[in-house]
ZAMARGU-4260 file (C-alpha; in steps of 0.2 Angstrom, whole numbers, plus 5000, padded with zeros to 4 digits):
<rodrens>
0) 5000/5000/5000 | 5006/5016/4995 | 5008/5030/5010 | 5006/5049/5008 | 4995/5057/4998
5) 4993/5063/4979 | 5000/5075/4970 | 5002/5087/4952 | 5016/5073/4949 | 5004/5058/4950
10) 4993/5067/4934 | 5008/5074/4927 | 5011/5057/4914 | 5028/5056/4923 | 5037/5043/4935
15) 5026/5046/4948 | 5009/5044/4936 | 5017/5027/4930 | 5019/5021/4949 | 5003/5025/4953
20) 4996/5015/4938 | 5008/4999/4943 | 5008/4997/4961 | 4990/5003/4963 | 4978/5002/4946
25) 4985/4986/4938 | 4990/4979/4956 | 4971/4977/4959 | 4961/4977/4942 | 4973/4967/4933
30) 4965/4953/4922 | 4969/4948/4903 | 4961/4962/4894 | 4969/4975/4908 | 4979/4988/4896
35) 4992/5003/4897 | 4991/5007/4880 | 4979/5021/4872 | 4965/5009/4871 | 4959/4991/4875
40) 4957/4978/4864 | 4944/4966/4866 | 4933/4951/4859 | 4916/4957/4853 | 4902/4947/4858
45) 4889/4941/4845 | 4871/4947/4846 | 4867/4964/4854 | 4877/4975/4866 | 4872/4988/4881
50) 4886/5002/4885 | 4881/5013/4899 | 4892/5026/4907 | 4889/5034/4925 | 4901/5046/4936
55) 4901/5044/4954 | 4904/5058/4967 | 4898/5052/4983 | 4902/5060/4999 | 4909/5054/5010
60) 4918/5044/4997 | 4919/5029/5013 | 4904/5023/5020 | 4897/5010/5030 | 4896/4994/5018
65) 4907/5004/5003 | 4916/5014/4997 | 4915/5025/4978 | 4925/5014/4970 | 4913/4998/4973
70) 4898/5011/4968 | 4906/5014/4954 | 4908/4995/4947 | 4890/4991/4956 | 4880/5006/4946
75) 4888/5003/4929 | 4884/4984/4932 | 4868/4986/4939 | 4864/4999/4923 | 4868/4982/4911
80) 4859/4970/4922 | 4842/4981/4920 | 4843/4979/4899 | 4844/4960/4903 | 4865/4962/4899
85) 4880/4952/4905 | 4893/4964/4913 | 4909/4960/4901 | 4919/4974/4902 | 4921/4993/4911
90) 4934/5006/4909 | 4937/5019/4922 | 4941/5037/4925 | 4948/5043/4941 | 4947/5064/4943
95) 4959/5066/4961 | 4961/5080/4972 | 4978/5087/4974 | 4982/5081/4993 | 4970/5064/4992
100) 4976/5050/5004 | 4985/5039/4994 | 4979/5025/5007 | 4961/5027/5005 | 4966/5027/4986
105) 4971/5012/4991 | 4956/5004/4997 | 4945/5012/4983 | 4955/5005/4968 | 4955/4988/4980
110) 4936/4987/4983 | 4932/4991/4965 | 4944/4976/4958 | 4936/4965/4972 | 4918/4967/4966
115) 4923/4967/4949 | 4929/4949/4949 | 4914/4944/4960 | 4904/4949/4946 | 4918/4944/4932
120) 4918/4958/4924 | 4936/4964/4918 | 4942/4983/4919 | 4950/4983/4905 | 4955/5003/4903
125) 4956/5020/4912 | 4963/5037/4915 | 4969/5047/4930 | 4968/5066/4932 | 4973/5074/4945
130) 4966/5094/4951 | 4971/5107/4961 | 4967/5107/4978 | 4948/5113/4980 | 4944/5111/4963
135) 4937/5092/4966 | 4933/5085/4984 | 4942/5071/4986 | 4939/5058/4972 | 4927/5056/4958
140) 4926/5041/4948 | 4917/5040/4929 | 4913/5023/4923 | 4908/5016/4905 | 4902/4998/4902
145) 4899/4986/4890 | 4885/4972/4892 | 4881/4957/4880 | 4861/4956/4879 | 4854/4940/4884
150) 4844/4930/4870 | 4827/4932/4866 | 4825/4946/4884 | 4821/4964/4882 | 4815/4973/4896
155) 4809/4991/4894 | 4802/5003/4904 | 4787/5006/4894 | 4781/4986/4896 | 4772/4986/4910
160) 4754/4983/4908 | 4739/4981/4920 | 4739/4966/4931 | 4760/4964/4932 | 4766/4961/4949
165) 4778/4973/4956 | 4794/4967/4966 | 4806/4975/4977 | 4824/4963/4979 | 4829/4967/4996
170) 4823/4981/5010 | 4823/4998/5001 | 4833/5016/5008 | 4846/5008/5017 | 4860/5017/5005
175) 4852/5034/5006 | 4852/5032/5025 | 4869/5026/5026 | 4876/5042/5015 | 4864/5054/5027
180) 4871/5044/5043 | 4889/5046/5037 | 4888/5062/5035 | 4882/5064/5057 | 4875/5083/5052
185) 4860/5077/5063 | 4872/5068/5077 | 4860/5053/5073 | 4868/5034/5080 | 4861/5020/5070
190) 4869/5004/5062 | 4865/5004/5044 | 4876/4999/5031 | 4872/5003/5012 | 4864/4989/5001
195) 4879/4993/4988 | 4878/4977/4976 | 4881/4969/4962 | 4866/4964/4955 | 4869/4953/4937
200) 4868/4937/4947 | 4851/4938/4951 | 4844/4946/4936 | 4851/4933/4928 | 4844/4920/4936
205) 4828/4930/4935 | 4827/4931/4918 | 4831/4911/4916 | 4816/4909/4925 | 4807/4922/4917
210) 4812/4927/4900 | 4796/4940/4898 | 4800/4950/4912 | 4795/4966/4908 | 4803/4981/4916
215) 4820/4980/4927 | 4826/4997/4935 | 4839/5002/4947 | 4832/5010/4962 | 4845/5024/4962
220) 4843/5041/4966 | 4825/5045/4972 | 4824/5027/4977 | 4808/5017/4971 | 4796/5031/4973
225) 4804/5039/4959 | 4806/5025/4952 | 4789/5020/4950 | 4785/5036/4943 | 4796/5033/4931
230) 4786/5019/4925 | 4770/5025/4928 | 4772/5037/4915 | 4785/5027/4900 | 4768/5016/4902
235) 4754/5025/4905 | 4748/5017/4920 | 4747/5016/4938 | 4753/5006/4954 | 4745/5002/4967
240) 4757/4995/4982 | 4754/4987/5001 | 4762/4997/5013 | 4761/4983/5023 | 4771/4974/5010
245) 4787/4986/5007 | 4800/4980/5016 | 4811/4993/5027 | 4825/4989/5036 | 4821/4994/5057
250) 4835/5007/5058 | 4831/5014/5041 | 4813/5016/5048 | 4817/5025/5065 | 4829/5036/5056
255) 4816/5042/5045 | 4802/5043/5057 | 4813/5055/5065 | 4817/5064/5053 | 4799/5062/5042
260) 4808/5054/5029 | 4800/5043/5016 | 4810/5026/5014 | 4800/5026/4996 | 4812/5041/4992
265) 4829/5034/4999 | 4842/5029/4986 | 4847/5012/4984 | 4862/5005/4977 | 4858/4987/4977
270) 4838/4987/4974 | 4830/4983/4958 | 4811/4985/4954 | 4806/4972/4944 | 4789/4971/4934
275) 4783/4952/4928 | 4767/4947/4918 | 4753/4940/4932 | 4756/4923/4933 | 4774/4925/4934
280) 4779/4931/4952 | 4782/4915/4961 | 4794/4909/4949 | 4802/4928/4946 | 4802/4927/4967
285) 4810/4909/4967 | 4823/4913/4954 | 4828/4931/4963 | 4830/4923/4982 | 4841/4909/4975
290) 4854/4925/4973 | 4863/4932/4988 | 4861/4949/4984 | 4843/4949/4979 | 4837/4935/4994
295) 4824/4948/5000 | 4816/4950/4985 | 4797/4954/4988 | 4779/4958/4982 | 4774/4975/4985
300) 4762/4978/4972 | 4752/4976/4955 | 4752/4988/4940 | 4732/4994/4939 | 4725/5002/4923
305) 4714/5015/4933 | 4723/5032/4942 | 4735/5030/4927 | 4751/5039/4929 | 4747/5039/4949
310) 4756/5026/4962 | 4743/5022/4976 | 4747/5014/4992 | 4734/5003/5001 | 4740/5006/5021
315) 4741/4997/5035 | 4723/5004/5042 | 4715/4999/5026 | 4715/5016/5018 | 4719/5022/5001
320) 4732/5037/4996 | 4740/5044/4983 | 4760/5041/4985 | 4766/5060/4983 | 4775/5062/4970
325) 4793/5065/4968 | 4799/5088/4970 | 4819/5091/4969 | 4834/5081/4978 | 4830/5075/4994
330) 4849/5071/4997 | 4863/5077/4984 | 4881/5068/4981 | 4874/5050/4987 | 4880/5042/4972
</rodrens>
């Protein structure tokens, strides 16, 4: 592990930028495809391709159950997984502050090699840039991706049709939660960790099982209540969910009830919402809870052809009520 901290040499293309490419880049990413040249070269898959790109600039950059350089291999990865795409290869941007511990460099390039050969995807490229001090905070990471499309599976969001169950993967807000607990600007003490996860094993397993799944979205920012939105409106329907039903992790509930947080609008970094025909969610169920990181997958609702473009939740006291929907950022930089 390399000690100190970085400087305008590390970005200069000098001694120092070579170091830090061997000792901590190619000492944790390395695999077959890993290049120093310009550009990587690669086997194409046959059939169709997905290529996503996402840039990360979480704060704090280290947080309970990650850090940014896992976010930035589980959001590309979890991008590919929702268009029904193995994860084959990602290339990376690093942008670094001028005085950035080269330690905690350290464990960000080590996290993001570690999740990427859980998930077997290679990083095959990248690029380090380093900036004055104050004119980045800390580290930002930019991410492309490049997904082979599974045979005879398209999910979209504008496929979900009246009747389709709705399923959460796991308990929903925990990373949003974590990122606003890190942070301690409300002195709050809670044990939550972020959902951060790679996600392709169990979509694929889910689309095995399922092959007509409809919709698959990552529950990002504005968690699954923006989310469902989302769909509401690429569909023209509506949703009508059991509040009973959404799972919420104890913690992430008492934090919000203090603070009149709704868990619906907490990011997630490793919850997908999943939309199957009716008929389909036992097996889509089955399938999703054979995976580690999507075991708590659950039912939470049904797509309805009436209050289109509305998502209504049935409460616990037997009520009716229109989920508000989502105004601004409830919490910047989580991602």
């Amino acid at each position: 592990m390399q000690q100190g901290y970085v400087t305008l040499a590390h970005g200069a293309g000098g001694r120092q930028s070579a170091r830090l490419i061997h000792d901590v880049f190619r000492g944790y990413l390395d695999n077959p495809h890993f290049t120093e040249d310009d550009a990587a070269v690669m086997e194409v898959p046959a059939g169709r391709i997905a290529m996503s790109t996402d840039g990360f600039i979480v704060s704090p950059a280290e947080f309970p159950g990650g850090n940014v350089g896992k976010l930035s291999v589980c959001g590309t990865v979890n991008d590919l997984s929702c268009m029904g795409a193995r994860p084959l290869y990602l290339t990376c941007s690093y942008v670094l502050e001028e005085g950035f511990s080269l330690e905690t460099l350290d464990r960000i390039v080590a996290a993001m090699g570690k999740t990427a050969r859980e998930v077997g995807v290679e990083v095959v490229a990248g690029d380090t840039k380093v900036a004055g001090k104050g004119q980045v905070d800390g580290c930002f990471i930019t991410t492309a991706g490049v997904g082979r499309v599974l045979d005879g599976v398209a999910p979209a969001g504008d496929k979900a049709a009246p009747g389709d169950a709705v399923i959460v993967t796991g308990d929903i807000g925990r990373h949003g939660c974590a990122i606003l607990l890190a942070r301690n600007d409300f002195r709050i003490a809670a044990d939550v960790t972020s959902d951060c996860a790679p996600l392709w094993e169990g979509v694929e397993r889910l689309l095995t099982a399922v092959p007509d799944t409809h919709v698959i979205r990552d529950a990002t920012r504005g968690g699954v209540g923006t989310v469902l939105y989302e769909l509401c409106d690429e569909s023209g329907v509506g949703i009508r969910l059991d509040q009973e039903d959404i799972p919420v992790d104890d913690a992430v509930a008492g934090v919000c009830g203090m603070l009149g947080l709704d868990p619906l609008y907490l990011a997630c970094e490793g919850r997908m919402v999943v939309i199957v025909p009716q008929g389909e969610e036992d097996a889509a169920l089955e399938a999703l809870r054979s995976s580690e990181n999507t075991a708590g997958a659950t039912l939470i609702g049904r797509v309805t052809g009436t209050h289109p473009g509305k998502v209504v939740i049935h409460t616990a006291i037997g009520s009716e009520a229109i989920l508000p929907e989502p105004t601004g950022e409830l919490l910047p930089r989580i991602c």
